[in-house]
Each structure stands twice: as structure tokens, then as C-alpha cells.
VEXVEXPA-344534 format. One record per residue (C-alpha): chain; residue in one letter; x, y, z; residue number from 1. Coordinates in Angstrom, 3 decimals. Layout:
<pt><chaine>A</chaine><residu>A</residu><c1>X</c1><c2>Y</c2><c3>Z</c3><num>NUM</num></pt>
...
//
This chain:
<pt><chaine>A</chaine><residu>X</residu><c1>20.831</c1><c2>43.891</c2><c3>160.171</c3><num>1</num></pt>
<pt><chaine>A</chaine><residu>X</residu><c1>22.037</c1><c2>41.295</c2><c3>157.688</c3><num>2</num></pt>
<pt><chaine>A</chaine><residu>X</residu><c1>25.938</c1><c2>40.250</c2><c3>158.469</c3><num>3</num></pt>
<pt><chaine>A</chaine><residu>X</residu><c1>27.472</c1><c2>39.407</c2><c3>154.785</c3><num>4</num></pt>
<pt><chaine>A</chaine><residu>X</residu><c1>30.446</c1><c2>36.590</c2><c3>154.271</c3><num>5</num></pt>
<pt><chaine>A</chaine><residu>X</residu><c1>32.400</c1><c2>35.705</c2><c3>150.934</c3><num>6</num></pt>
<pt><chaine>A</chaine><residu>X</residu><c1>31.339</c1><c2>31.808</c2><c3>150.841</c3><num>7</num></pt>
<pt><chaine>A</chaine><residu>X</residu><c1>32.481</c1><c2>29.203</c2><c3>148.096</c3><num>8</num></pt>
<pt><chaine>A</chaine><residu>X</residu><c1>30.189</c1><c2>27.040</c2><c3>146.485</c3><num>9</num></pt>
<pt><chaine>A</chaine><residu>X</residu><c1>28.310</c1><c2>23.868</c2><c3>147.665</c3><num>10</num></pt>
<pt><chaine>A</chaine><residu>X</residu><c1>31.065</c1><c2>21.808</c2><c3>145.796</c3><num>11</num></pt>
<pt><chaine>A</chaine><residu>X</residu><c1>33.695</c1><c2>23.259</c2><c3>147.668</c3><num>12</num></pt>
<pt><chaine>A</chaine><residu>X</residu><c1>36.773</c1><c2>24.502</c2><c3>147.432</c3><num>13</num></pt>
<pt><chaine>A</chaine><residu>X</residu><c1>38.854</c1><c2>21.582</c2><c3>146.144</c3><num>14</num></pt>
<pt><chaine>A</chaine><residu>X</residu><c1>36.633</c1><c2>21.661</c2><c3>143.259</c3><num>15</num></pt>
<pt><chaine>A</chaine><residu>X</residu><c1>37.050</c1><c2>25.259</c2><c3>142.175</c3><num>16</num></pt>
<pt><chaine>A</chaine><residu>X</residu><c1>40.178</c1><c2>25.498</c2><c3>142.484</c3><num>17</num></pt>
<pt><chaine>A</chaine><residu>X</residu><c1>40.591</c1><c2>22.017</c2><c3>140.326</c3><num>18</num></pt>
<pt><chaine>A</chaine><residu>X</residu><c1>38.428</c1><c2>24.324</c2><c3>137.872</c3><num>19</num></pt>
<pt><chaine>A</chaine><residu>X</residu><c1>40.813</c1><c2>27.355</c2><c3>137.941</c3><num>20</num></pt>
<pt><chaine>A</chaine><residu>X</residu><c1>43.822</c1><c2>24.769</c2><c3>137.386</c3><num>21</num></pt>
<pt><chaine>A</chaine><residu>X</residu><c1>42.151</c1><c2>23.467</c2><c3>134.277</c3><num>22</num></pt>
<pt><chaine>A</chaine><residu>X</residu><c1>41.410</c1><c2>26.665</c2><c3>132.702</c3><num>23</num></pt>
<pt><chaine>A</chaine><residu>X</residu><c1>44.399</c1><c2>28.301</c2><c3>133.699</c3><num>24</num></pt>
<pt><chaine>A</chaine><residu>X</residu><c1>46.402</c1><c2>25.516</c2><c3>131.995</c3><num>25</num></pt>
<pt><chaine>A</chaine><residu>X</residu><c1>44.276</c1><c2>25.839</c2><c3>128.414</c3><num>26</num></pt>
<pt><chaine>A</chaine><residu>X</residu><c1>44.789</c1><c2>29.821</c2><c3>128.887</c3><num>27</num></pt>
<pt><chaine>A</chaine><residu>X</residu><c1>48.680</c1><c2>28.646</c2><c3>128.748</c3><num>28</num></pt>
<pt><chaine>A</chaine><residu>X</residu><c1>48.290</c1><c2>25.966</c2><c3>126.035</c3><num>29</num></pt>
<pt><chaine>A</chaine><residu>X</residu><c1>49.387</c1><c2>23.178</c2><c3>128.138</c3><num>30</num></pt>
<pt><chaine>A</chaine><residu>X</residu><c1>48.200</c1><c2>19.956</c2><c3>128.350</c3><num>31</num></pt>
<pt><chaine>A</chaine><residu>X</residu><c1>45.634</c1><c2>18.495</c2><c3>130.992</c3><num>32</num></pt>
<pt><chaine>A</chaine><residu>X</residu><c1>46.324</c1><c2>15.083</c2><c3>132.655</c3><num>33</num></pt>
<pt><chaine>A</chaine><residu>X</residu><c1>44.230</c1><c2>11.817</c2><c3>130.970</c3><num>34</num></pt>
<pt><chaine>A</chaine><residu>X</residu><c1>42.962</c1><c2>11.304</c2><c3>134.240</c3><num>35</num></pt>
<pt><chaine>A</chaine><residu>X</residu><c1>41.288</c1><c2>14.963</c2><c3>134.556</c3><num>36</num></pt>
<pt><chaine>A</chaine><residu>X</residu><c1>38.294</c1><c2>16.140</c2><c3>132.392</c3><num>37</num></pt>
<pt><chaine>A</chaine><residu>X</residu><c1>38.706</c1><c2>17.399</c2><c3>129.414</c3><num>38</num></pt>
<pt><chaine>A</chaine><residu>X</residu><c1>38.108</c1><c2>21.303</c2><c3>128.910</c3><num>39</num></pt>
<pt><chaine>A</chaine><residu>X</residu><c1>35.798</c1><c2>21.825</c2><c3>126.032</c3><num>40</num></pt>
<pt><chaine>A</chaine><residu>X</residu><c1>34.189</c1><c2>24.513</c2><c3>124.165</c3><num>41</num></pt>
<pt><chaine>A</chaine><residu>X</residu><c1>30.763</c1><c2>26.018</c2><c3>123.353</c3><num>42</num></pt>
<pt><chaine>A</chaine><residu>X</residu><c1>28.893</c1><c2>28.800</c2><c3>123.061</c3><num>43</num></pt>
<pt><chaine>A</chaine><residu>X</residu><c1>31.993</c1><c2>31.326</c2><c3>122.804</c3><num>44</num></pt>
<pt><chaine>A</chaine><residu>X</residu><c1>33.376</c1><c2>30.056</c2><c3>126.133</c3><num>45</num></pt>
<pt><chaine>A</chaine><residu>X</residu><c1>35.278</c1><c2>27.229</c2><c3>127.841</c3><num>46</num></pt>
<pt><chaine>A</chaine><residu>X</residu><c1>33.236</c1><c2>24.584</c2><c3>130.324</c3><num>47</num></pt>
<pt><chaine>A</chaine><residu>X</residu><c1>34.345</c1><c2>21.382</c2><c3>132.086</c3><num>48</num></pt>
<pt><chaine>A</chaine><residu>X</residu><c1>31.744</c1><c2>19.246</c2><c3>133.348</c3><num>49</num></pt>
<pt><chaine>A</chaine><residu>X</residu><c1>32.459</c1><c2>17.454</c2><c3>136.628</c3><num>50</num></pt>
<pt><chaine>A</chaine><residu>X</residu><c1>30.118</c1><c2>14.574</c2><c3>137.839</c3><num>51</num></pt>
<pt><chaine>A</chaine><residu>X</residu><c1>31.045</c1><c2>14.458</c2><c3>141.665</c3><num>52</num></pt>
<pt><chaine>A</chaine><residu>X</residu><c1>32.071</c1><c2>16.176</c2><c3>144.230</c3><num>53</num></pt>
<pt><chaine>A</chaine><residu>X</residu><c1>35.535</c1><c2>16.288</c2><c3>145.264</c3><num>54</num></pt>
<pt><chaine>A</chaine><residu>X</residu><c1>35.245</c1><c2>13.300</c2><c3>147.409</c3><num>55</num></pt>
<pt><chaine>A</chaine><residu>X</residu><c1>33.943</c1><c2>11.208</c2><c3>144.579</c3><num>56</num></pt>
<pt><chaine>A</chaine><residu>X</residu><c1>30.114</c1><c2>10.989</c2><c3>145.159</c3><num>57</num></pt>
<pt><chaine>A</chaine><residu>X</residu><c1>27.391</c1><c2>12.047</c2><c3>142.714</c3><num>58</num></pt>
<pt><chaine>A</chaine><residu>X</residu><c1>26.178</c1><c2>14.990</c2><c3>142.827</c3><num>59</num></pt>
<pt><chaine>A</chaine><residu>X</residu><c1>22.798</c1><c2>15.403</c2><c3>144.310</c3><num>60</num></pt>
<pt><chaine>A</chaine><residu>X</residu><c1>20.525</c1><c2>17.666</c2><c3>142.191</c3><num>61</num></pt>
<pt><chaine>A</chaine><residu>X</residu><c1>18.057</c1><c2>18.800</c2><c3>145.444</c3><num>62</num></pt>
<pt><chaine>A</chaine><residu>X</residu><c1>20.980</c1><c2>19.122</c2><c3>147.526</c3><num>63</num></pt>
<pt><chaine>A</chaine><residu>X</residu><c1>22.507</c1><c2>21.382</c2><c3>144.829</c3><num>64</num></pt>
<pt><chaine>A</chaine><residu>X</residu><c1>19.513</c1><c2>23.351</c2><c3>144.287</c3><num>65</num></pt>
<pt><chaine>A</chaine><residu>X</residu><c1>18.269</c1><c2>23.719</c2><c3>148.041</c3><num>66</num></pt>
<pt><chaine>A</chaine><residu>X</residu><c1>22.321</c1><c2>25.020</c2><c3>148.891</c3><num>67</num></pt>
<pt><chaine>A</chaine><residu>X</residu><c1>21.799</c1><c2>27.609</c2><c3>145.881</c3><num>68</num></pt>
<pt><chaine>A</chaine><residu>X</residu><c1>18.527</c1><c2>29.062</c2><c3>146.779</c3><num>69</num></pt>
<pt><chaine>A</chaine><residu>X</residu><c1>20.536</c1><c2>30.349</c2><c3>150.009</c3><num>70</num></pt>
<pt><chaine>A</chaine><residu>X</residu><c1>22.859</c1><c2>32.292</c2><c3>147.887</c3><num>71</num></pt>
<pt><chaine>A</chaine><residu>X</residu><c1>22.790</c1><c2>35.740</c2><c3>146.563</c3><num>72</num></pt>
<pt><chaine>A</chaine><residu>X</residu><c1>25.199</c1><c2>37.538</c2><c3>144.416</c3><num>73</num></pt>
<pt><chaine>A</chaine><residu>X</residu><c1>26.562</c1><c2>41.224</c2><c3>144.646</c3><num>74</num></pt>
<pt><chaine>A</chaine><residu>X</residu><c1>27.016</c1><c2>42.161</c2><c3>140.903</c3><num>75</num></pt>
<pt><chaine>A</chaine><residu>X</residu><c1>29.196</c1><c2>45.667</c2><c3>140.547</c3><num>76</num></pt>
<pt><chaine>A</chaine><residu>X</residu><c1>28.472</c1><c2>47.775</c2><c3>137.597</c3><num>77</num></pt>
<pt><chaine>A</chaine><residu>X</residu><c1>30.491</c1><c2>50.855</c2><c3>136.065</c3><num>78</num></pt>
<pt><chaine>A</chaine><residu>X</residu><c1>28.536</c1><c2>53.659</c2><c3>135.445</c3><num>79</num></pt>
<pt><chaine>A</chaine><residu>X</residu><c1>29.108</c1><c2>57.008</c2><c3>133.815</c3><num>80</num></pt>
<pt><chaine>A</chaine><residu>X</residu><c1>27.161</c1><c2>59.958</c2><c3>136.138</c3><num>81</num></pt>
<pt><chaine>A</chaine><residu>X</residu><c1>27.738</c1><c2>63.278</c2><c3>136.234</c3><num>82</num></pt>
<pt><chaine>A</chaine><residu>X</residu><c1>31.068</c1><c2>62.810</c2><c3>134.240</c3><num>83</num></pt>
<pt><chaine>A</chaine><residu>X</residu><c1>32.226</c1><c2>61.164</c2><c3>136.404</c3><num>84</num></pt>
<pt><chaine>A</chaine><residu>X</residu><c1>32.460</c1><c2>57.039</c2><c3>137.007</c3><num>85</num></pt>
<pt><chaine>A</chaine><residu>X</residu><c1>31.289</c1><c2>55.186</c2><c3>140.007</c3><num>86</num></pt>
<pt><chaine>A</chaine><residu>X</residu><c1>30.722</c1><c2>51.527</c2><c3>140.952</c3><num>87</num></pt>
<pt><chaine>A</chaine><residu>X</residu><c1>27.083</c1><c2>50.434</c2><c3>141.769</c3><num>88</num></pt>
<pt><chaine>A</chaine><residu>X</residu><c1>26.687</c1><c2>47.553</c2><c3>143.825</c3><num>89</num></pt>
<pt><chaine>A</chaine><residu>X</residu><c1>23.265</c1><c2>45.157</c2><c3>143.183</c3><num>90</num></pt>
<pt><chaine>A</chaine><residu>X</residu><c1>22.238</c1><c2>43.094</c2><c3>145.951</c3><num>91</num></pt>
<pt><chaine>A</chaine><residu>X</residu><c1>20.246</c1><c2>40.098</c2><c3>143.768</c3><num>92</num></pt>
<pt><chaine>A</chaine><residu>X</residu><c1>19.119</c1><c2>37.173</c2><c3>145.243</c3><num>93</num></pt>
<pt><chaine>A</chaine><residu>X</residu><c1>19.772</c1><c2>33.853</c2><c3>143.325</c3><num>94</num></pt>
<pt><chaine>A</chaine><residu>X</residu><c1>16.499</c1><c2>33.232</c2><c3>141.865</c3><num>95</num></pt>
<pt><chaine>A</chaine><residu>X</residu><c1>16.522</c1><c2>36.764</c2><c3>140.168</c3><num>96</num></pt>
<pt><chaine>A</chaine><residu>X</residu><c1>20.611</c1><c2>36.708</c2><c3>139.004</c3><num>97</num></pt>
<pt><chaine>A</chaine><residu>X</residu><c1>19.695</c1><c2>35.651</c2><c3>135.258</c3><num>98</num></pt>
<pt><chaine>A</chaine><residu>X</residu><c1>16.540</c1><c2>37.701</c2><c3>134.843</c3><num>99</num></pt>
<pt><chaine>A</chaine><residu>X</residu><c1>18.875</c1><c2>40.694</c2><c3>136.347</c3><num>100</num></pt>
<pt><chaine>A</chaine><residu>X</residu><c1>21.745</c1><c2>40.163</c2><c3>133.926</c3><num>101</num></pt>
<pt><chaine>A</chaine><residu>X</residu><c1>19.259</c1><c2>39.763</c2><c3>130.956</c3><num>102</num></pt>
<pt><chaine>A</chaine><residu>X</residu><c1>18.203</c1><c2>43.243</c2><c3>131.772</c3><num>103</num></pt>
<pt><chaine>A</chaine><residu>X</residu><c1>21.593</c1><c2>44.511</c2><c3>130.750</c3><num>104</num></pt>
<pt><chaine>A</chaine><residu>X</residu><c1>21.464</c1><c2>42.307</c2><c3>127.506</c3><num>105</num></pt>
<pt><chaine>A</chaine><residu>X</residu><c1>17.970</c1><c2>44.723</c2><c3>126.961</c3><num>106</num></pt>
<pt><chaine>A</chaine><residu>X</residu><c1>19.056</c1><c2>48.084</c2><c3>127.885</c3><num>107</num></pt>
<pt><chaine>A</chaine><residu>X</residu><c1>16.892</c1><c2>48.138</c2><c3>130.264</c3><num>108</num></pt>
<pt><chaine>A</chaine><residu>X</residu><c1>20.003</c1><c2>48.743</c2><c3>132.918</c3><num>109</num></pt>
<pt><chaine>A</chaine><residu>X</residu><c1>22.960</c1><c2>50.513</c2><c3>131.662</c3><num>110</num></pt>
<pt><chaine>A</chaine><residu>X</residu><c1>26.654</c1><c2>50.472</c2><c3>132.426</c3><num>111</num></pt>
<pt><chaine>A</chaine><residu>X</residu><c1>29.073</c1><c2>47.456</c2><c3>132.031</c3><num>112</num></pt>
<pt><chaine>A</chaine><residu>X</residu><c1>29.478</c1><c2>44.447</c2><c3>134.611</c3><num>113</num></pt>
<pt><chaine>A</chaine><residu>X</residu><c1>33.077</c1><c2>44.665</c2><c3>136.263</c3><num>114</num></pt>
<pt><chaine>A</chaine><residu>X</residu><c1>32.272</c1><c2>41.477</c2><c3>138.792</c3><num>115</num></pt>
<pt><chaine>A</chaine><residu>X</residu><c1>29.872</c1><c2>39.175</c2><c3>140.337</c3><num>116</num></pt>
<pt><chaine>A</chaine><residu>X</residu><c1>30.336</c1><c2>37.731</c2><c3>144.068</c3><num>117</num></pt>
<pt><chaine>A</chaine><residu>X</residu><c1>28.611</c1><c2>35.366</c2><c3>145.163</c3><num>118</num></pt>
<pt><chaine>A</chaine><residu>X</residu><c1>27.922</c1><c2>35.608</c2><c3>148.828</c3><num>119</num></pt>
<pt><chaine>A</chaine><residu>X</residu><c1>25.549</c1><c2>33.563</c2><c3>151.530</c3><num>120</num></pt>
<pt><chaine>A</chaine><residu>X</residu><c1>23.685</c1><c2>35.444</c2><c3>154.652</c3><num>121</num></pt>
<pt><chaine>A</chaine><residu>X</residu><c1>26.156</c1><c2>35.174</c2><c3>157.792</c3><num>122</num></pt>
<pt><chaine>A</chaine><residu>X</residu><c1>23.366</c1><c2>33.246</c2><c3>160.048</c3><num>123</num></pt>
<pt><chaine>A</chaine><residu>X</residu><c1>24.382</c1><c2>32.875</c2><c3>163.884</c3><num>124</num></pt>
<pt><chaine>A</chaine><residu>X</residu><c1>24.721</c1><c2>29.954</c2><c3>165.751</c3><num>125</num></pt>
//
């Protein structure tokens, strides 16, 4: 039996939640400090790039990549059966989370995405 925990990403904490300040100040059309990054736009949505961690090293790309292999997301669809709605939970492992959301973007899975956790295997000391 697999033992699932909530876990933040390999950035940490100090860095989403920097993130979520950001944002949440654009969302309420107040300014951002000179010393912070600057929230920009693309592709429909907003993005701020960071380029270390929140103790002020560079990010390490293998580091990065080798801490997100160990991830997998729960991703919890709405679905219309039987007149009546329920919630369908996907276990998808990291590697497969964009080919699994493209499958959506085909029809090839119905129903609408309500959220996406992202959650790493509770391994015992």
C-alpha cells in the first residue's frame, strides 16, 4: 500500500507563496516592489520567472528535474453520469500529466478539470 502526502515543490515554500503574493497583488491592481520580478503576460495567462531559489542560488536544472520525476499529480474531474454529477479522481504520474491533460483538449476524456494536486509517495524512513 502506497501512503499519499500533500508536498510543495522542490523550490519550496517561501517561493510559492512569494508567487501567490505577486499574483494576488496584479489580481488587485497594485503595484509590485522594484526589487521583486516583474509579473508579465503571455499566452492568455500571467507568469513570473524566478532565477533562484529562495535562498539565492541558481537553480539547478538536474536537481529540478530528478525532484519532479518523484512527483505525481491527482487531477479531479466533474463528470455528468447517470444525471447525476460526481468527481473522478486520476492518479497520473509526472511524466504522463501533459499527455493526460491534452487528452481533454481532444475529447478523448470528457468532463471539466475542477483541480490538480500535486502530491509525492510518503516513503518511510
Amino acid at each position: 500500500m502506497t501512503i499519499f502526502v500533500q508536498y510543495n515543490c522542490v523550490m519550496g515554500e517561501n517561493i510559492d507563496d512569494k508567487v501567490i503574493r505577486l499574483f494576488k497583488k496584479i489580481q488587485k491592481n497594485e503595484n509590485t516592489a522594484t526589487n521583486e520580478p516583474p509579473v508579465k503576460f503571455f499566452a492568455g495567462v500571467n507568469y513570473v520567472r524566478l532565477d533562484e531559489d529562495s535562498n539565492g542560488r541558481p537553480f539547478k536544472k538536474e536537481a529540478i528535474l530528478e525532484n519532479a520525476s518523484k512527483f505525481y499529480y491527482i487531477v479531479r474531474v466533474l463528470k455528468l453520469k447517470n444525471r447525476k454529477y460526481s468527481l473522478y479522481n486520476y492518479n497520473v504520474p509526472h511524466e504522463k500529466i501533459v499527455e493526460f491533460i491534452s487528452l481533454f483538449d481532444k475529447n478523448e476524456l470528457s468532463g471539466t478539470i475542477i483541480e490538480i494536486d500535486k502530491y509525492k509517495p510518503y516513503e518511510p524512513a
